[in-house]
Structure formats: structure tokens, C-alpha cells
N, C-alpha and C positions, 0 to 999 in steps of 0.2 A: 437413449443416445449412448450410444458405445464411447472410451476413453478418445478414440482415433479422431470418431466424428465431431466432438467435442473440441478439438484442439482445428480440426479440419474447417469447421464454420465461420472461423475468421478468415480464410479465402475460399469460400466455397463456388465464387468466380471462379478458382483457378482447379485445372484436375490434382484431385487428390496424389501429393507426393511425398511418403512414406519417410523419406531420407531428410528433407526437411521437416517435418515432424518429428523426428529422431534426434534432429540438429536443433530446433524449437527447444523440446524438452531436457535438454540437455544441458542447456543454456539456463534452464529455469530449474535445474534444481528434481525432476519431474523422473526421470526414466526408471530410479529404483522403485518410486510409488507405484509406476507405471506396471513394473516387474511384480510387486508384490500380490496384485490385483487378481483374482482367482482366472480371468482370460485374457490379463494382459489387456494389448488393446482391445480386443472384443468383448472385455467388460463393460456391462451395462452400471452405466454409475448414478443408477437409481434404484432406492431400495423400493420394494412394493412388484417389480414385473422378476419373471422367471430369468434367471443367471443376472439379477438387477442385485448391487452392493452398494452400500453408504456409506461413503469418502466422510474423510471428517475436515474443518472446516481448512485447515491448512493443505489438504491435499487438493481440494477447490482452487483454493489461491493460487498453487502449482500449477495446475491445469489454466487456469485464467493467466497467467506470464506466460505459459507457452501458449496459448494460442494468440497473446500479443505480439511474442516472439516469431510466430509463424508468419502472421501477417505483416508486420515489418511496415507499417502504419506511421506516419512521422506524426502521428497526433493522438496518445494516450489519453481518455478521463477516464479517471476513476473517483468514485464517490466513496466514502468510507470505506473503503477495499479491506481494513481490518475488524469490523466491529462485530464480529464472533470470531474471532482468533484469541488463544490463550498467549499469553507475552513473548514467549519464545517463536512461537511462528507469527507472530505480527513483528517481530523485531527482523524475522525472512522476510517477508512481504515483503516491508519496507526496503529492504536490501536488495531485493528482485523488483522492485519499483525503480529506486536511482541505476541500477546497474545498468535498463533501459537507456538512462540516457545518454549514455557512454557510447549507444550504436546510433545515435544523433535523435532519437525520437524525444518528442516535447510529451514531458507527464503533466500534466495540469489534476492536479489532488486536492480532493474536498476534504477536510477532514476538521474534527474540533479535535483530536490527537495533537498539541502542539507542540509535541517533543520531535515528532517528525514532521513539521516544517522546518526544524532548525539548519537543515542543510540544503534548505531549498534558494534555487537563483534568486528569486521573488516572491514574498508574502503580498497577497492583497486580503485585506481584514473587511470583511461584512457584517452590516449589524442591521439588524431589519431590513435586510436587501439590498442596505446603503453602502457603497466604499465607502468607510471613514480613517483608513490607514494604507500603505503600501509602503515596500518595503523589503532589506536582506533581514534575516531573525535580528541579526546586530545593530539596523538600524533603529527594529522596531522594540527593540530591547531598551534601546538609548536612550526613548522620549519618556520624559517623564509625565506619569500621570496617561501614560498611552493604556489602550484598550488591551492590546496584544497584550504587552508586557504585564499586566492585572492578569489577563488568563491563563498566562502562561505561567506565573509564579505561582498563582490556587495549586496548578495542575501538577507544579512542582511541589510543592508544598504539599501535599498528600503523601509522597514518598518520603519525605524527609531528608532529600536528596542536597548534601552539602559539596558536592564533588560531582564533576562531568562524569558521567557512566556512557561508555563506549562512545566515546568522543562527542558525546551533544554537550553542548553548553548547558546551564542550566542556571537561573538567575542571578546575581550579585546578591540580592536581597530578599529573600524570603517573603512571600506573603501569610498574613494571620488567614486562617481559614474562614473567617467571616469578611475578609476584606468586600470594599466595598469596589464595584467596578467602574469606572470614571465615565461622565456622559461624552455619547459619540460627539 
């Protein structure tokens, strides 16, 4: 599948249009990857067939926001959309994920990443399939003895993170790294 047809598949209802594709990628961050690619858009962005190349995993991610971008979908999932991304282009992701919402589209994200829920309208917390929380990061921060808040502090807690790093909040109170996780 060529870079074109790739981004094209999320309207492939609709005739192929070049300038929207241009406007997609552009939006996403995407055009100089685009540029960089031995044919452009008629690169094939899979390694193993003839004029076929391997994207590495943030230029995926690129491609996946514009073809979101293309089709212009008021209803985004994404499932772990960063779990092969190295920090810095999962920190784009995530910024090409919210930016989405800003054109009115609903992102609905799966993620055990808890650093990026923190800016989310609504957490709803699952635990063996169950809601047993719902919730802004702040509300779900506030309860004590909450589930969120236990995973979220481990997951802080690993960084050593005593200060907001680029605006995310990051716990009041530290968890020990054995802490133990509160029953749902």
C-alpha cells in the first residue's frame, strides 16, 4: 500500500482527493515524512515488496492522524496508539490525538499510559471488565484509597517525577513502588 493509499482508506467511499490528503497531513505533522520517503507518495510503506520501505514506528502514528484527519469521523478509538513509540514521539501522538479534538471529533483512548489521561474530559477506570471509577484525572486523583490514583502514582513513581513535566499534573504524594493496589 502506497503512503497516498494509506491515508486514502479512511474515505475510500469517497474519490481520491489529493489536496485533502495534503490538508490531512499537514494537519498531522506528516508532509515532510511524506517528502522524505524515497517516492513520496508512491512509496510503498512496507519493507519486503520492490520500491517497499519501513517507516519507523512514529511515522505510523503520522500517517494513522492523517488518515483520521482525512476522514473527518466525529468518533475516534484508539487502543494503545503509543505502545512502540520511544517518549518523544509518543509525547506527538498524544498531541496529534487532543489536537483532534479541537475539530469537534470525540477521541475515546484505551490506554494503561496514565500520564495521558490527565488531560482527558472523562476517565472511566476498568478493572476486570468492571467500571469501578469515573471521572476528571482531579477527581479521580482526590479519592482516597482510589484505584486510578494507586496506578497512577506507581506509574509516577518510576520517574521520580516531583514537578508537572509539560503541564501534566503528577501526584501529591508519591507511591512506594510495592504499593499495594486498593480492591475495586
Amino acid at each position: 500500500m502506497t503512503a497516498r493509499t494509506n491515508i486514502h482508506i479512511g474515505r475510500s467511499d469517497q474519490p481520491l482527493n489529493q489536496d485533502l490528503i495534503d490538508q490531512a497531513c499537514g494537519e498531522a505533522d506528516a508532509l515532510e515524512m511524506i517528502s522524505t520517503l524515497p517516492h513520496g507518495w508512491d512509496s510503498l510503506v512496507v519493507q519486503g515488496f520492490e520500491r517497499g520501505t519501513q517507516i519507523s514506528g512514529g511515522q505510523w502514528q503520522r500517517l494513522g492522524s492523517a488518515r483520521a484527519r482525512y476522514r473527518r469521523a466525529p468518533l475516534l478509538i484508539v487502543d494503545e496508539p503509543t505502545s512502540a513509540l520511544d517518549p518523544k514521539a509518543e509525547v506527538e501522538a498524544f498531541q496529534a490525538l487532543r489536537s483532534l479534538t479541537g475539530d469537534g471529533t470525540t477521541v475515546l483512548l484505551i490506554t494503561h499510559r496514565l500520564a495521558a489521561t490527565a488531560t482527558a474530559d472523562l476517565i472511566y477506570v476498568l478493572d476486570h471488565g468492571q467500571l469501578i471509577e469515573q471521572g476528571t484525572h482531579a477527581d479521580l486523583m482526590a479519592l482516597p484509597g482510589g484505584h486510578y490514583r494507586a496506578l497512577y502514582e506507581i506509574q509516577a513513581a518510576q520517574y521520580g517525577a516531583s514537578r508537572p513535566l509539560n503541564g501534566v499534573p503528577h501526584p501529591t504524594r508519591p507511591a512506594s513502588a510495592d504499593a499495594e493496589l486498593p480492591a475495586p
